[in-house]
C-alpha positions in Angstrom: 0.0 0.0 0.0 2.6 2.6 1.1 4.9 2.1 -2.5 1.8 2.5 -4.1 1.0 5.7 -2.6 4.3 7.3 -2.6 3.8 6.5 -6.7 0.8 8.8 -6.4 3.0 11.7 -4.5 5.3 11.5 -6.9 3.0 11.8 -9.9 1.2 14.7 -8.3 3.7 16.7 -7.6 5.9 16.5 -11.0 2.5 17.4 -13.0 2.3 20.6 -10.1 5.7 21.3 -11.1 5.5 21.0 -14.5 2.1 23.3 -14.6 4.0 25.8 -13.0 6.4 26.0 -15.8 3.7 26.6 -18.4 2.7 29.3 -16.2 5.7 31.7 -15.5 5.6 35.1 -17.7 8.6 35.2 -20.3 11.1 38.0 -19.5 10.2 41.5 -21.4 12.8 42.8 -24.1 14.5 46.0 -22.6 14.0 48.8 -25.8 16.2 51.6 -24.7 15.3 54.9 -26.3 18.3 56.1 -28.2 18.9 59.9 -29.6 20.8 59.5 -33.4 21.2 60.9 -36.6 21.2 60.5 -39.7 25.0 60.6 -41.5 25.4 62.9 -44.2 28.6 63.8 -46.3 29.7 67.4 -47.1 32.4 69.0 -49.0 32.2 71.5 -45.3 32.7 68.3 -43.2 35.9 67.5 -45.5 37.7 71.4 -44.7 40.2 71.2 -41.8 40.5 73.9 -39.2 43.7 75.4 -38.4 44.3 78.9 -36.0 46.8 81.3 -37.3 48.1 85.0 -36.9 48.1 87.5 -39.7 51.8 89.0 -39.9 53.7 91.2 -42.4 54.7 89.8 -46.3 58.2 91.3 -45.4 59.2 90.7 -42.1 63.0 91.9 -41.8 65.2 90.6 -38.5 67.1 93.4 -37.6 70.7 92.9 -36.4 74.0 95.4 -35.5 76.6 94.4 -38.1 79.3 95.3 -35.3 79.7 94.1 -31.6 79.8 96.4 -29.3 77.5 98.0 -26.2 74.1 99.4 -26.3 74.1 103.3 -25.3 70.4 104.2 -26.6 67.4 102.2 -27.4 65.9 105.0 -29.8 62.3 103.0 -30.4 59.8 100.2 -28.3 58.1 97.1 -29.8 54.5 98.4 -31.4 56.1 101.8 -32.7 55.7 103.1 -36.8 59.4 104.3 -38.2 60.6 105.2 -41.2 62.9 103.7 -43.5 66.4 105.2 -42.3 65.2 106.0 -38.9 67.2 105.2 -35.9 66.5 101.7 -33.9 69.2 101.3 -31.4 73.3 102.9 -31.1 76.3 101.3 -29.6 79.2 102.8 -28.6 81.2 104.0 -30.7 84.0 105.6 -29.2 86.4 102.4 -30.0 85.7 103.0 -33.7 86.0 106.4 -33.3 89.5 106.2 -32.5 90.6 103.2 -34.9 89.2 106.1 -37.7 91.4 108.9 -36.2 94.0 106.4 -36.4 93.7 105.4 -40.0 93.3 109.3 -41.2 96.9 109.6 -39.5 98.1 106.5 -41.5 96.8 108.1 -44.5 97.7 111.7 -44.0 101.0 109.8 -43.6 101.0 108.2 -46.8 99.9 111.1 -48.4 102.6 113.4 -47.7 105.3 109.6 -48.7 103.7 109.9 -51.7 104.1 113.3 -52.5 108.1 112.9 -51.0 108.6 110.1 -53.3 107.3 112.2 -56.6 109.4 115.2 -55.6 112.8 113.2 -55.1 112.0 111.2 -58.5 111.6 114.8 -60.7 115.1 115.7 -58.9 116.4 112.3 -60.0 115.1 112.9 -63.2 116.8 116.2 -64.0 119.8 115.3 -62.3 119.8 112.3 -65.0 119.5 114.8 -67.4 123.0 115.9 -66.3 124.0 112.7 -66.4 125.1 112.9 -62.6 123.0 109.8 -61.8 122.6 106.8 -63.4 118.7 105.5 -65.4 118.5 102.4 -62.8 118.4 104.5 -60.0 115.9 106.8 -61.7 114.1 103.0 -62.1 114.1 102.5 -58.1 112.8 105.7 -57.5 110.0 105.4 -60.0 109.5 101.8 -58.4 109.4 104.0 -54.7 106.8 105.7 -56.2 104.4 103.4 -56.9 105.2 101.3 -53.8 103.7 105.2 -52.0 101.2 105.1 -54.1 99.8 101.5 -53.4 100.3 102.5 -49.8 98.1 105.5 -50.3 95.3 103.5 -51.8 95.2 100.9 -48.9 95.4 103.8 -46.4 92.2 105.2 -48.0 90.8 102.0 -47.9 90.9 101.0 -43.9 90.2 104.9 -43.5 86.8 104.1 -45.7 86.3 100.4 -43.8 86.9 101.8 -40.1 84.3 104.8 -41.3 81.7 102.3 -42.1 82.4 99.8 -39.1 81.8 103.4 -37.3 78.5 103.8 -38.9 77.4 100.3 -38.1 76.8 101.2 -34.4 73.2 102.7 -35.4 70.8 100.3 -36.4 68.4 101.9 -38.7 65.1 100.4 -40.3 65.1 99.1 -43.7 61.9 100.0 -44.3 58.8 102.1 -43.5 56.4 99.8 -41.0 56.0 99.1 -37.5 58.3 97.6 -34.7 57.0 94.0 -34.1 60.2 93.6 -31.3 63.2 95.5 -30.3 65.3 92.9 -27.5 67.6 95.5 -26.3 68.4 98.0 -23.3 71.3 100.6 -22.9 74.0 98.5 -21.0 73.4 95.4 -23.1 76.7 93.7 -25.1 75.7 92.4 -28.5 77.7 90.4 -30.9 77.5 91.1 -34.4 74.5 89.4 -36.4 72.6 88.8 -33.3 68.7 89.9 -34.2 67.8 92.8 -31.7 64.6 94.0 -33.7 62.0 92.6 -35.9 60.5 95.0 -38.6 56.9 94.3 -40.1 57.3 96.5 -43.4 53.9 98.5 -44.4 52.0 96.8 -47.5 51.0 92.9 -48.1 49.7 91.5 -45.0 49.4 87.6 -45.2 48.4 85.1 -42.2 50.4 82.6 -40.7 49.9 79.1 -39.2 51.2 75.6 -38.5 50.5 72.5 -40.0 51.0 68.8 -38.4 52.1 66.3 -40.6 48.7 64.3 -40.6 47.3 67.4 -42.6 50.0 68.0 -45.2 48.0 67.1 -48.0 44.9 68.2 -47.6 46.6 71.8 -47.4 48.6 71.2 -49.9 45.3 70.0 -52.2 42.7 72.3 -50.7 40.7 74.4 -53.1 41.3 77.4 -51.3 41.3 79.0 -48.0 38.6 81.2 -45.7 40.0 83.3 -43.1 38.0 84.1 -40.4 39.6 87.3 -38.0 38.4 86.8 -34.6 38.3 90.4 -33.8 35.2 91.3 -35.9 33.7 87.6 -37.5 34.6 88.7 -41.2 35.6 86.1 -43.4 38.9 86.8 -46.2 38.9 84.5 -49.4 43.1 83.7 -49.6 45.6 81.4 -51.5 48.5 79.0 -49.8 51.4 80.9 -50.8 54.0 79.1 -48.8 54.4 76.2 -47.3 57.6 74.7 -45.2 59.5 71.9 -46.8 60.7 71.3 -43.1 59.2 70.5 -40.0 59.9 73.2 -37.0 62.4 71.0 -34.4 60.8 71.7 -31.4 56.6 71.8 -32.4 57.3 69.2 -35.4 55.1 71.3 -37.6 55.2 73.1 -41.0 55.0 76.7 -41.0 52.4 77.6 -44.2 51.7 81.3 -45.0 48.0 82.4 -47.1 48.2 85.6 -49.2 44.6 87.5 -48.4 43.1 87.6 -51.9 42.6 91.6 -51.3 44.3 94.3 -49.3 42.2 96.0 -46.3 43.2 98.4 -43.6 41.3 97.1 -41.3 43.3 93.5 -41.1 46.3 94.8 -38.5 49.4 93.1 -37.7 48.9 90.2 -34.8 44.9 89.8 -35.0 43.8 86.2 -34.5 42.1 84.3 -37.5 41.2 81.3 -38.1 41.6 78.9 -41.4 39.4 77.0 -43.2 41.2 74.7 -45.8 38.5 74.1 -48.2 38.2 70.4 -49.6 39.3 69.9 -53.1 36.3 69.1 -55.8 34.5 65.9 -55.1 36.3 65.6 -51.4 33.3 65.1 -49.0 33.7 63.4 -45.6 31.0 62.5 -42.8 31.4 64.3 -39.3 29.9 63.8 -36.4 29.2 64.5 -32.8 31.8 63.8 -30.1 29.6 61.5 -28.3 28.3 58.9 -31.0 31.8 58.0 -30.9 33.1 54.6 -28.8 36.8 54.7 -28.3 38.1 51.0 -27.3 41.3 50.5 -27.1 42.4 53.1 -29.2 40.0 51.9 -31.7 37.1 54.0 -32.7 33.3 52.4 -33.5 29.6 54.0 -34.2 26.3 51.9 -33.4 24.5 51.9 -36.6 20.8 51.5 -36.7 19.0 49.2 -38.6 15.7 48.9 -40.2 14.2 47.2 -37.4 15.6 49.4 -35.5 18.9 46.9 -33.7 21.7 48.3 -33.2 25.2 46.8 -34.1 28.7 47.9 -33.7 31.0 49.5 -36.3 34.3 50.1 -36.6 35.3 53.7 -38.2 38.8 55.7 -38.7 38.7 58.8 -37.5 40.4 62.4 -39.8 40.7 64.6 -37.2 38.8 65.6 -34.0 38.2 69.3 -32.8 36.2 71.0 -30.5 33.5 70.6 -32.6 33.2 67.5 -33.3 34.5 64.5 -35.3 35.7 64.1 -39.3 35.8 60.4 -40.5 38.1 59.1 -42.9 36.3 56.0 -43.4 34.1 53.6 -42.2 30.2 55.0 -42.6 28.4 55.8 -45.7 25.3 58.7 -46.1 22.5 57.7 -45.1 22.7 56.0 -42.2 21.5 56.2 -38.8 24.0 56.2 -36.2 23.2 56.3 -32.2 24.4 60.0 -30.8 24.1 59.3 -27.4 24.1 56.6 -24.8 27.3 54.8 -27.1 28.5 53.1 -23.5 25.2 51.5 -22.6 24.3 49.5 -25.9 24.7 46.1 -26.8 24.9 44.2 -30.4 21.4 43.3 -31.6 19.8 45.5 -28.9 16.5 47.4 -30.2 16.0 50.3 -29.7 13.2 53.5 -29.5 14.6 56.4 -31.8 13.7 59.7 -29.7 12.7 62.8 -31.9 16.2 64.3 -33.5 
Protein backbone atom coordinates (compact mmCIF):
# COMPACT_ATOMS: atom_id res chain seq x y z
CA UNK A 1 0.00 0.00 0.00
CA UNK A 2 2.61 2.64 1.06
CA UNK A 3 4.85 2.10 -2.46
CA UNK A 4 1.81 2.50 -4.09
CA UNK A 5 1.03 5.67 -2.55
CA UNK A 6 4.28 7.32 -2.61
CA UNK A 7 3.83 6.54 -6.65
CA UNK A 8 0.83 8.83 -6.40
CA UNK A 9 2.96 11.66 -4.51
CA UNK A 10 5.29 11.53 -6.91
CA UNK A 11 3.01 11.80 -9.90
CA UNK A 12 1.20 14.69 -8.26
CA UNK A 13 3.71 16.65 -7.60
CA UNK A 14 5.88 16.47 -11.04
CA UNK A 15 2.51 17.42 -12.96
CA UNK A 16 2.34 20.56 -10.14
CA UNK A 17 5.66 21.32 -11.10
CA UNK A 18 5.47 20.97 -14.52
CA UNK A 19 2.07 23.31 -14.64
CA UNK A 20 4.04 25.83 -13.05
CA UNK A 21 6.36 26.03 -15.78
CA UNK A 22 3.74 26.64 -18.43
CA UNK A 23 2.72 29.31 -16.21
CA UNK A 24 5.71 31.72 -15.52
CA UNK A 25 5.62 35.10 -17.66
CA UNK A 26 8.61 35.21 -20.26
CA UNK A 27 11.08 38.04 -19.50
CA UNK A 28 10.22 41.54 -21.40
CA UNK A 29 12.75 42.80 -24.09
CA UNK A 30 14.50 45.96 -22.57
CA UNK A 31 14.04 48.81 -25.84
CA UNK A 32 16.16 51.64 -24.67
CA UNK A 33 15.29 54.95 -26.31
CA UNK A 34 18.29 56.14 -28.20
CA UNK A 35 18.95 59.93 -29.62
CA UNK A 36 20.82 59.45 -33.41
CA UNK A 37 21.24 60.94 -36.60
CA UNK A 38 21.24 60.51 -39.74
CA UNK A 39 24.95 60.59 -41.48
CA UNK A 40 25.41 62.88 -44.24
CA UNK A 41 28.63 63.81 -46.33
CA UNK A 42 29.74 67.41 -47.14
CA UNK A 43 32.37 69.00 -48.97
CA UNK A 44 32.19 71.52 -45.31
CA UNK A 45 32.69 68.27 -43.15
CA UNK A 46 35.91 67.53 -45.51
CA UNK A 47 37.71 71.37 -44.71
CA UNK A 48 40.22 71.19 -41.83
CA UNK A 49 40.52 73.88 -39.17
CA UNK A 50 43.66 75.37 -38.41
CA UNK A 51 44.34 78.90 -36.01
CA UNK A 52 46.77 81.26 -37.33
CA UNK A 53 48.13 85.04 -36.90
CA UNK A 54 48.09 87.47 -39.68
CA UNK A 55 51.80 89.00 -39.95
CA UNK A 56 53.71 91.21 -42.43
CA UNK A 57 54.72 89.85 -46.27
CA UNK A 58 58.18 91.31 -45.42
CA UNK A 59 59.22 90.68 -42.08
CA UNK A 60 62.95 91.89 -41.81
CA UNK A 61 65.17 90.60 -38.52
CA UNK A 62 67.10 93.43 -37.60
CA UNK A 63 70.75 92.90 -36.44
CA UNK A 64 73.99 95.43 -35.52
CA UNK A 65 76.61 94.45 -38.14
CA UNK A 66 79.34 95.32 -35.35
CA UNK A 67 79.69 94.09 -31.64
CA UNK A 68 79.76 96.38 -29.28
CA UNK A 69 77.53 98.01 -26.22
CA UNK A 70 74.12 99.43 -26.33
CA UNK A 71 74.15 103.29 -25.27
CA UNK A 72 70.44 104.16 -26.59
CA UNK A 73 67.40 102.22 -27.38
CA UNK A 74 65.86 104.98 -29.77
CA UNK A 75 62.32 103.02 -30.42
CA UNK A 76 59.79 100.24 -28.32
CA UNK A 77 58.06 97.09 -29.84
CA UNK A 78 54.52 98.41 -31.38
CA UNK A 79 56.06 101.78 -32.71
CA UNK A 80 55.73 103.10 -36.76
CA UNK A 81 59.44 104.28 -38.24
CA UNK A 82 60.57 105.25 -41.21
CA UNK A 83 62.92 103.70 -43.47
CA UNK A 84 66.36 105.17 -42.34
CA UNK A 85 65.23 106.01 -38.86
CA UNK A 86 67.17 105.24 -35.93
CA UNK A 87 66.48 101.66 -33.90
CA UNK A 88 69.15 101.32 -31.37
CA UNK A 89 73.26 102.92 -31.09
CA UNK A 90 76.25 101.27 -29.56
CA UNK A 91 79.18 102.76 -28.57
CA UNK A 92 81.21 104.05 -30.66
CA UNK A 93 83.99 105.57 -29.25
CA UNK A 94 86.44 102.42 -29.97
CA UNK A 95 85.68 102.99 -33.72
CA UNK A 96 85.97 106.36 -33.28
CA UNK A 97 89.54 106.20 -32.45
CA UNK A 98 90.62 103.25 -34.95
CA UNK A 99 89.20 106.07 -37.70
CA UNK A 100 91.41 108.88 -36.19
CA UNK A 101 94.04 106.35 -36.39
CA UNK A 102 93.74 105.44 -39.95
CA UNK A 103 93.33 109.31 -41.23
CA UNK A 104 96.86 109.61 -39.48
CA UNK A 105 98.05 106.48 -41.51
CA UNK A 106 96.76 108.12 -44.47
CA UNK A 107 97.69 111.65 -43.98
CA UNK A 108 101.01 109.83 -43.61
CA UNK A 109 100.98 108.24 -46.80
CA UNK A 110 99.87 111.06 -48.43
CA UNK A 111 102.61 113.41 -47.69
CA UNK A 112 105.28 109.56 -48.72
CA UNK A 113 103.68 109.88 -51.71
CA UNK A 114 104.11 113.32 -52.49
CA UNK A 115 108.12 112.93 -51.01
CA UNK A 116 108.63 110.10 -53.27
CA UNK A 117 107.30 112.25 -56.56
CA UNK A 118 109.43 115.22 -55.57
CA UNK A 119 112.78 113.16 -55.08
CA UNK A 120 112.02 111.19 -58.53
CA UNK A 121 111.58 114.83 -60.68
CA UNK A 122 115.09 115.70 -58.89
CA UNK A 123 116.41 112.32 -60.01
CA UNK A 124 115.07 112.89 -63.23
CA UNK A 125 116.80 116.23 -64.02
CA UNK A 126 119.85 115.26 -62.28
CA UNK A 127 119.82 112.34 -64.99
CA UNK A 128 119.50 114.75 -67.38
CA UNK A 129 122.98 115.89 -66.28
CA UNK A 130 124.02 112.74 -66.38
CA UNK A 131 125.14 112.88 -62.63
CA UNK A 132 122.97 109.78 -61.82
CA UNK A 133 122.62 106.76 -63.42
CA UNK A 134 118.70 105.46 -65.42
CA UNK A 135 118.53 102.45 -62.75
CA UNK A 136 118.41 104.52 -59.98
CA UNK A 137 115.95 106.85 -61.71
CA UNK A 138 114.05 103.03 -62.10
CA UNK A 139 114.08 102.50 -58.09
CA UNK A 140 112.80 105.70 -57.47
CA UNK A 141 110.02 105.44 -60.02
CA UNK A 142 109.51 101.80 -58.41
CA UNK A 143 109.37 104.03 -54.66
CA UNK A 144 106.81 105.74 -56.25
CA UNK A 145 104.45 103.42 -56.88
CA UNK A 146 105.19 101.34 -53.84
CA UNK A 147 103.70 105.19 -52.01
CA UNK A 148 101.16 105.11 -54.15
CA UNK A 149 99.78 101.54 -53.41
CA UNK A 150 100.33 102.50 -49.78
CA UNK A 151 98.08 105.47 -50.30
CA UNK A 152 95.26 103.48 -51.76
CA UNK A 153 95.22 100.87 -48.87
CA UNK A 154 95.42 103.81 -46.41
CA UNK A 155 92.16 105.19 -48.05
CA UNK A 156 90.83 101.95 -47.94
CA UNK A 157 90.92 101.04 -43.92
CA UNK A 158 90.24 104.94 -43.55
CA UNK A 159 86.81 104.14 -45.68
CA UNK A 160 86.34 100.44 -43.79
CA UNK A 161 86.89 101.85 -40.12
CA UNK A 162 84.30 104.78 -41.26
CA UNK A 163 81.69 102.27 -42.12
CA UNK A 164 82.39 99.77 -39.14
CA UNK A 165 81.79 103.36 -37.27
CA UNK A 166 78.50 103.84 -38.90
CA UNK A 167 77.41 100.30 -38.13
CA UNK A 168 76.78 101.25 -34.42
CA UNK A 169 73.20 102.67 -35.39
CA UNK A 170 70.77 100.26 -36.42
CA UNK A 171 68.43 101.86 -38.73
CA UNK A 172 65.10 100.43 -40.25
CA UNK A 173 65.10 99.13 -43.71
CA UNK A 174 61.91 99.97 -44.34
CA UNK A 175 58.80 102.15 -43.48
CA UNK A 176 56.40 99.82 -41.00
CA UNK A 177 56.02 99.07 -37.55
CA UNK A 178 58.29 97.61 -34.74
CA UNK A 179 56.98 94.02 -34.15
CA UNK A 180 60.21 93.60 -31.29
CA UNK A 181 63.19 95.46 -30.28
CA UNK A 182 65.35 92.94 -27.48
CA UNK A 183 67.64 95.46 -26.33
CA UNK A 184 68.35 97.98 -23.33
CA UNK A 185 71.28 100.58 -22.94
CA UNK A 186 74.04 98.54 -21.00
CA UNK A 187 73.40 95.38 -23.06
CA UNK A 188 76.70 93.66 -25.14
CA UNK A 189 75.73 92.36 -28.51
CA UNK A 190 77.74 90.42 -30.93
CA UNK A 191 77.46 91.08 -34.37
CA UNK A 192 74.52 89.43 -36.37
CA UNK A 193 72.60 88.80 -33.35
CA UNK A 194 68.74 89.87 -34.23
CA UNK A 195 67.83 92.77 -31.71
CA UNK A 196 64.56 93.97 -33.69
CA UNK A 197 61.98 92.63 -35.86
CA UNK A 198 60.49 95.01 -38.61
CA UNK A 199 56.86 94.27 -40.12
CA UNK A 200 57.29 96.52 -43.45
CA UNK A 201 53.92 98.53 -44.41
CA UNK A 202 52.02 96.82 -47.45
CA UNK A 203 50.98 92.94 -48.14
CA UNK A 204 49.74 91.48 -45.04
CA UNK A 205 49.42 87.62 -45.19
CA UNK A 206 48.44 85.15 -42.17
CA UNK A 207 50.44 82.63 -40.66
CA UNK A 208 49.91 79.08 -39.21
CA UNK A 209 51.24 75.56 -38.45
CA UNK A 210 50.55 72.47 -39.96
CA UNK A 211 50.98 68.77 -38.38
CA UNK A 212 52.08 66.26 -40.63
CA UNK A 213 48.72 64.27 -40.62
CA UNK A 214 47.26 67.40 -42.63
CA UNK A 215 50.04 67.98 -45.21
CA UNK A 216 47.95 67.08 -48.05
CA UNK A 217 44.92 68.18 -47.59
CA UNK A 218 46.61 71.79 -47.35
CA UNK A 219 48.59 71.24 -49.93
CA UNK A 220 45.30 70.02 -52.16
CA UNK A 221 42.66 72.25 -50.73
CA UNK A 222 40.72 74.43 -53.15
CA UNK A 223 41.26 77.42 -51.28
CA UNK A 224 41.30 79.05 -47.98
CA UNK A 225 38.58 81.19 -45.70
CA UNK A 226 39.97 83.31 -43.09
CA UNK A 227 37.96 84.06 -40.39
CA UNK A 228 39.57 87.33 -37.96
CA UNK A 229 38.42 86.84 -34.63
CA UNK A 230 38.26 90.42 -33.82
CA UNK A 231 35.20 91.27 -35.94
CA UNK A 232 33.74 87.61 -37.45
CA UNK A 233 34.63 88.71 -41.18
CA UNK A 234 35.58 86.15 -43.44
CA UNK A 235 38.86 86.83 -46.17
CA UNK A 236 38.87 84.53 -49.43
CA UNK A 237 43.07 83.73 -49.61
CA UNK A 238 45.62 81.39 -51.55
CA UNK A 239 48.49 78.97 -49.85
CA UNK A 240 51.41 80.94 -50.80
CA UNK A 241 54.05 79.07 -48.81
CA UNK A 242 54.39 76.24 -47.26
CA UNK A 243 57.61 74.67 -45.22
CA UNK A 244 59.54 71.92 -46.80
CA UNK A 245 60.74 71.26 -43.12
CA UNK A 246 59.17 70.46 -39.97
CA UNK A 247 59.93 73.22 -36.99
CA UNK A 248 62.37 70.99 -34.38
CA UNK A 249 60.77 71.73 -31.42
CA UNK A 250 56.63 71.84 -32.41
CA UNK A 251 57.31 69.17 -35.40
CA UNK A 252 55.06 71.28 -37.58
CA UNK A 253 55.17 73.11 -41.01
CA UNK A 254 55.04 76.69 -41.05
CA UNK A 255 52.41 77.60 -44.19
CA UNK A 256 51.69 81.33 -44.96
CA UNK A 257 48.00 82.40 -47.07
CA UNK A 258 48.15 85.57 -49.24
CA UNK A 259 44.64 87.55 -48.36
CA UNK A 260 43.14 87.64 -51.90
CA UNK A 261 42.61 91.60 -51.27
CA UNK A 262 44.33 94.26 -49.32
CA UNK A 263 42.17 95.98 -46.26
CA UNK A 264 43.22 98.41 -43.59
CA UNK A 265 41.29 97.09 -41.27
CA UNK A 266 43.35 93.53 -41.05
CA UNK A 267 46.30 94.78 -38.48
CA UNK A 268 49.39 93.13 -37.73
CA UNK A 269 48.87 90.18 -34.76
CA UNK A 270 44.91 89.78 -35.03
CA UNK A 271 43.79 86.20 -34.53
CA UNK A 272 42.08 84.35 -37.49
CA UNK A 273 41.19 81.31 -38.13
CA UNK A 274 41.60 78.95 -41.43
CA UNK A 275 39.40 77.01 -43.18
CA UNK A 276 41.20 74.66 -45.77
CA UNK A 277 38.46 74.08 -48.24
CA UNK A 278 38.22 70.43 -49.56
CA UNK A 279 39.30 69.94 -53.14
CA UNK A 280 36.28 69.05 -55.77
CA UNK A 281 34.55 65.94 -55.12
CA UNK A 282 36.26 65.60 -51.42
CA UNK A 283 33.30 65.10 -49.04
CA UNK A 284 33.71 63.38 -45.57
CA UNK A 285 31.00 62.53 -42.80
CA UNK A 286 31.37 64.31 -39.27
CA UNK A 287 29.94 63.76 -36.39
CA UNK A 288 29.23 64.55 -32.77
CA UNK A 289 31.83 63.85 -30.11
CA UNK A 290 29.58 61.49 -28.29
CA UNK A 291 28.33 58.90 -30.97
CA UNK A 292 31.81 58.04 -30.92
CA UNK A 293 33.14 54.55 -28.83
CA UNK A 294 36.84 54.73 -28.29
CA UNK A 295 38.08 51.05 -27.33
CA UNK A 296 41.35 50.46 -27.11
CA UNK A 297 42.39 53.05 -29.19
CA UNK A 298 39.95 51.94 -31.66
CA UNK A 299 37.08 53.97 -32.67
CA UNK A 300 33.25 52.41 -33.52
CA UNK A 301 29.56 53.95 -34.19
CA UNK A 302 26.32 51.88 -33.41
CA UNK A 303 24.50 51.90 -36.57
CA UNK A 304 20.79 51.46 -36.72
CA UNK A 305 18.95 49.17 -38.60
CA UNK A 306 15.69 48.85 -40.18
CA UNK A 307 14.15 47.17 -37.43
CA UNK A 308 15.59 49.44 -35.46
CA UNK A 309 18.93 46.93 -33.70
CA UNK A 310 21.70 48.32 -33.21
CA UNK A 311 25.24 46.82 -34.13
CA UNK A 312 28.65 47.92 -33.65
CA UNK A 313 30.97 49.52 -36.34
CA UNK A 314 34.35 50.11 -36.60
CA UNK A 315 35.30 53.75 -38.19
CA UNK A 316 38.82 55.73 -38.72
CA UNK A 317 38.70 58.84 -37.54
CA UNK A 318 40.40 62.44 -39.77
CA UNK A 319 40.68 64.57 -37.22
CA UNK A 320 38.76 65.62 -33.97
CA UNK A 321 38.21 69.32 -32.80
CA UNK A 322 36.23 70.95 -30.52
CA UNK A 323 33.46 70.63 -32.65
CA UNK A 324 33.18 67.48 -33.31
CA UNK A 325 34.51 64.47 -35.32
CA UNK A 326 35.66 64.08 -39.26
CA UNK A 327 35.78 60.36 -40.48
CA UNK A 328 38.05 59.12 -42.95
CA UNK A 329 36.28 55.99 -43.43
CA UNK A 330 34.11 53.58 -42.20
CA UNK A 331 30.20 55.02 -42.64
CA UNK A 332 28.44 55.78 -45.68
CA UNK A 333 25.34 58.68 -46.07
CA UNK A 334 22.47 57.73 -45.06
CA UNK A 335 22.73 56.02 -42.25
CA UNK A 336 21.53 56.22 -38.84
CA UNK A 337 23.98 56.23 -36.18
CA UNK A 338 23.18 56.33 -32.21
CA UNK A 339 24.35 60.00 -30.77
CA UNK A 340 24.10 59.34 -27.36
CA UNK A 341 24.09 56.62 -24.80
CA UNK A 342 27.28 54.79 -27.11
CA UNK A 343 28.50 53.09 -23.52
CA UNK A 344 25.17 51.50 -22.62
CA UNK A 345 24.26 49.50 -25.85
CA UNK A 346 24.75 46.06 -26.79
CA UNK A 347 24.94 44.18 -30.44
CA UNK A 348 21.44 43.34 -31.64
CA UNK A 349 19.84 45.49 -28.86
CA UNK A 350 16.46 47.45 -30.19
CA UNK A 351 16.03 50.32 -29.74
CA UNK A 352 13.19 53.46 -29.55
CA UNK A 353 14.56 56.43 -31.76
CA UNK A 354 13.70 59.67 -29.71
CA UNK A 355 12.74 62.75 -31.88
CA UNK A 356 16.24 64.28 -33.50
Amino acid sequence: MAPHYHRLALASALLLTLSACQDEVKPVEEIRPVRYTTASSSDAAASQQFSGEVRARQESRLAFRVAGKVVAKRVNSGERVRRGQVLAVLDASDYQLDSQAKAAQLAAAQANLQQQQADLQRFRELLGQSFISQSQVDRQQAAVSSARASLQQAQAALAASRNQGSYTSLLADSDGVVSEISVEPGMVVAAGQVVARLAADGAREVLFQVPENALERVRRASGFKVALWADGRELDASLRELAADADPATRTYAARLQLAASDDRVRLGMTARISALAASGQRAIRLPHSAILDENGKHYVWLIDGSNKVGRKAVQVARLDSQGVTLQSGLAGGEKVVTAGVHLLRDGQRVSLLQQ
